[in-house]
N, C-alpha and C positions, 0 to 999 in steps of 0.2 A: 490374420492379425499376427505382429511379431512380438507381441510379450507376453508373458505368462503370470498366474499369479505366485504370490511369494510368501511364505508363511515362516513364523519364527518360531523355533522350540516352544512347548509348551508353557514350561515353567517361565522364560523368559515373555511370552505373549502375556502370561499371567500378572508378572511383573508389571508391564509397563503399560497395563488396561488399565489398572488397582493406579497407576502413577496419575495419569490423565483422566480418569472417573474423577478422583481428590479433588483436585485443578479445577476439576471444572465444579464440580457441587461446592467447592470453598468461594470460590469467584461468582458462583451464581447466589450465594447466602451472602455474602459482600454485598452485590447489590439490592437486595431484599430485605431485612434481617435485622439491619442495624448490629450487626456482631462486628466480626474483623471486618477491617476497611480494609478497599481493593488492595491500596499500598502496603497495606502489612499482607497479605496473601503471598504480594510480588515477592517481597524483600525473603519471607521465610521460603517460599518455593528457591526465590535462585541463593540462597546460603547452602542450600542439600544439591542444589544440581552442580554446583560449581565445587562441590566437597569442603565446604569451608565450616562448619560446624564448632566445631572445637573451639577455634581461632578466633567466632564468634562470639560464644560462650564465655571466652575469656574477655574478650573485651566487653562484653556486658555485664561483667561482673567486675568491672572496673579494674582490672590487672594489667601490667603493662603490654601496649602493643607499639610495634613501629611504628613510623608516620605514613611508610606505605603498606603494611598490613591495614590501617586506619583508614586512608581513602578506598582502600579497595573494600572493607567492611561497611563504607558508609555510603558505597556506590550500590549495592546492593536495594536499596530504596530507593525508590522511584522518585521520591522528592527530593531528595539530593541530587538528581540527574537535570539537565538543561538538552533539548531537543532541538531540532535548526527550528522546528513549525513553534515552537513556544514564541519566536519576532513577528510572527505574523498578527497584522492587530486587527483582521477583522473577523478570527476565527470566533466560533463559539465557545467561548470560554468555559461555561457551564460543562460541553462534554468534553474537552478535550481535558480537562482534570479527567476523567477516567480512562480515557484515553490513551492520554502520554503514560501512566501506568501500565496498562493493558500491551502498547508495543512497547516499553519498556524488557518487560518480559520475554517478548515475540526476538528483540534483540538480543539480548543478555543470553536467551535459551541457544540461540544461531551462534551464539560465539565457545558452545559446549560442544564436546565430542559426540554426545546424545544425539545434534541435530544432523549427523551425518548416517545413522543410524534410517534408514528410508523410514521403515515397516512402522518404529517410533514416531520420525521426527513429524509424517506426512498426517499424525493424529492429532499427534498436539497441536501445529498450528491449526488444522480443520476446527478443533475446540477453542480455539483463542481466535479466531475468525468470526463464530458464531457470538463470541462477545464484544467482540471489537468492531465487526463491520455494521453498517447500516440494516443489511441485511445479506444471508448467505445461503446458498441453498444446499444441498445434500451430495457429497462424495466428492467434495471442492480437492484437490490434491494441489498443494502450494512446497515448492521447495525451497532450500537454503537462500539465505543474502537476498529475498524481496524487501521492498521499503516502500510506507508510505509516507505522507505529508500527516495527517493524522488516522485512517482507519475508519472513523466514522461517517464517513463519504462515500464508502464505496458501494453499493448493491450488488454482489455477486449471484448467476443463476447454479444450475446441479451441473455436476462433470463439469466441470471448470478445471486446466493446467494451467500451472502459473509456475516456469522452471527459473532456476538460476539467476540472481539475480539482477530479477526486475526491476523496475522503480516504477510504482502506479501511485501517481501521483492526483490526492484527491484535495487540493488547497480548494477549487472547486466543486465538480460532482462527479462520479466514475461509474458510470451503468456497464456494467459486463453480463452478457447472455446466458445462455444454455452452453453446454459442451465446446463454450472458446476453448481453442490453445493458443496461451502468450511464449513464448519461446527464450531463451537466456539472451540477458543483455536489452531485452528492449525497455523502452522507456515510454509513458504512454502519461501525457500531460494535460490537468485541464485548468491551467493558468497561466499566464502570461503575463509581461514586461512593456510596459513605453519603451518605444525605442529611440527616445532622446532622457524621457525620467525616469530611469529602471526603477527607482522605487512605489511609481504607478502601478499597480496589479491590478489585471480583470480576471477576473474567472468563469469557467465556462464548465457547460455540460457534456463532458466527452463519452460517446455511444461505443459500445463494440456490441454489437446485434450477434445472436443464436449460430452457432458453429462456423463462424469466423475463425482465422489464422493470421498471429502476428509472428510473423518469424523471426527468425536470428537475427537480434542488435538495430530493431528497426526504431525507429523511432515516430511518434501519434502527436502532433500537435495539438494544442487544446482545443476543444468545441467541435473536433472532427465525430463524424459517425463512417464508423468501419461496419460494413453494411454486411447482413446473412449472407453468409456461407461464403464471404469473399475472403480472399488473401494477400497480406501485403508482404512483399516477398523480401528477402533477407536485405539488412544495411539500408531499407528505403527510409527514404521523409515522409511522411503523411502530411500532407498540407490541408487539405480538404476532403470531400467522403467518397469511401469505396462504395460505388453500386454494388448491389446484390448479386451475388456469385462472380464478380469480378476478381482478377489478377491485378492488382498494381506492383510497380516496381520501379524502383529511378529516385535520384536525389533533385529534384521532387517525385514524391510518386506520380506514376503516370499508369493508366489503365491500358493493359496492354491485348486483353483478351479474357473469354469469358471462361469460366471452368468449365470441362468436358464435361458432357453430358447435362449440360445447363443453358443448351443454346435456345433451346424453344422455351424457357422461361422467363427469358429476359432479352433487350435487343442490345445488342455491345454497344457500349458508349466508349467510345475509341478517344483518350488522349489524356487534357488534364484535368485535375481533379475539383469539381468544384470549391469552392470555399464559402461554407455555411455557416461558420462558429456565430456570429452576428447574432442568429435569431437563439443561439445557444448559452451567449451570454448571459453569468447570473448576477443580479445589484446586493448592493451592500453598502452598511452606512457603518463607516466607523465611531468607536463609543466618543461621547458627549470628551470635550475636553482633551482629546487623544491629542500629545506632542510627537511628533515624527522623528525617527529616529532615521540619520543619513550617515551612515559607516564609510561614508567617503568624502563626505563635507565640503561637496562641487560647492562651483558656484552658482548662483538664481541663472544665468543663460542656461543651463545644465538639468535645472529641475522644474522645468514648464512642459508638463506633459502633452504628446499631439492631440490626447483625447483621455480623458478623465474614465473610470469607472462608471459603469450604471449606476445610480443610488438610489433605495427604496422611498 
């Protein structure tokens, strides 16, 4: 193996255990408790991380502040913030209030010096994971600039990397394995556009199965499953699913060969990738009464979609 582990000074480990223990028993009595709401936890957590305190105090005490000391004071609460996933009209609104909160924080914290800090930064999101994902399993390691759609989609398994970032995009549904590694730069999608009414969405359920490898800047179409122990190899498309312990690679990916030591396991499927998302699709009915918003205001030729969403 070529890493080793890393330990920080005492006093400092001490520090910033006491930091993310808070965090997280404040956030877990937020949702229990009826005491603080999640959005006052956020707001007061990123007022001390970003040093603003003071600047705070004054302007809650009504004393003069600037117009842009003011926005930036009042951006610190999660309800004063707008998210891209807040236009989405068939999300669950009930959780994505906690939600957008929860990666509020996950953001605001990525944009401190703090989150360059490894030893720190790779705890706290593991603790903001374990409240914000669907479900997350043990010794998750997620680095700086990941983003999702909302967080409460995702399923993550144990030993999970997720570097630089990513974009795990769960408008639909994101199952991720045992011991994946996603690699910087990839993008890994389980929703999709008409391709004449882009504001048609389907969403789909995108698989990445148990010690998979998505490498550098690839990109996972929606509804794909990236199959055990297979790897899609750096800058590919994922159109359809990798067989188990397969290599794919190519703009489309293409299967190119099985991984060594994996031959008598499996029989190489030599070429292109199936395309499964279909039976992976998930329905959805948008709420009673919903007006459609078109930020481009085509014309009716322009918004006849090829094929409509599932609907429950």
């Amino acid at each position: 193996m070529t890493k080793r582990h890393v330990r920080l000074p005492p006093d400092a480990e001490a520090g910033l255990e006491a930091l993310v223990t808070e965090v997280d028993e404040r956030l877990t009595a937020a949702r229990t408790d009826g005491g603080e709401s999640t959005c006052e936890v956020v707001q007061d957590v990123l007022v001390d991380l970003h040093g603003d305190r003071e600047a705070y105090e004054r302007w809650e005490s009504g004393k003069s502040v600037s117009a842009a000391e003011r926005v930036r004071l009042q951006g610190y609460d999660p309800c004063n913030s707008t998210l891209e996933s807040e236009y989405y009209a068939e999300k669950d609104e009930e959780r994505f209030e906690r939600s957008k909160h929860l990666q509020w924080l996950w953001r605001q914290f990525d944009a401190t010096p703090m989150a360059d800090n490894i030893a720190f930064a790779l705890r706290f999101r593991e603790m903001l994971a374990n409240h914000l994902f669907d479900e997350v399993g043990e010794n998750v390691r997620i680095f700086k600039g990941v983003t999702f759609s909302y967080g409460h989609n995702i399923a993550m398994g144990d030993n999970v990397v997720v570097h630089d970032d990513v974009h795990l995009d769960d408008r639909g549904k994101l199952t991720i394995g045992d011991r994946v590694s996603i690699s910087d730069r990839a993008h890994v999608y389980s929703h999709d556009h008409d391709i004449v009414d882009q504001t048609e969405v389907r969403n789909y359920h995108t698989v990445i199965e148990d010690d998979a490898r998505i490498t550098y800047d690839v990109m996972v179409t929606a509804g794909v499953k990236i199959g055990e122990n297979s790897v899609a190899g750096a800058r590919s498309t994922v159109t359809g699913d990798i067989p188990a312990h397969h290599v794919a690679v190519g703009q489309p990916a293409k299967a190119v060969r099985v991984k060594p030591g994996f031959e008598d396991d499996v029989t190489f499927e030599e070429g292109s990738l199936t395309d499964n998302s279909e039976a992976r699709e998930l329905d959805y009915t948008l709420p009673e009464g919903f007006v459609s918003f078109d930020e481009f205001e085509r014309p009716p030729e322009l918004s006849k979609p090829t094929r409509r969403h599932r609907e429950r």
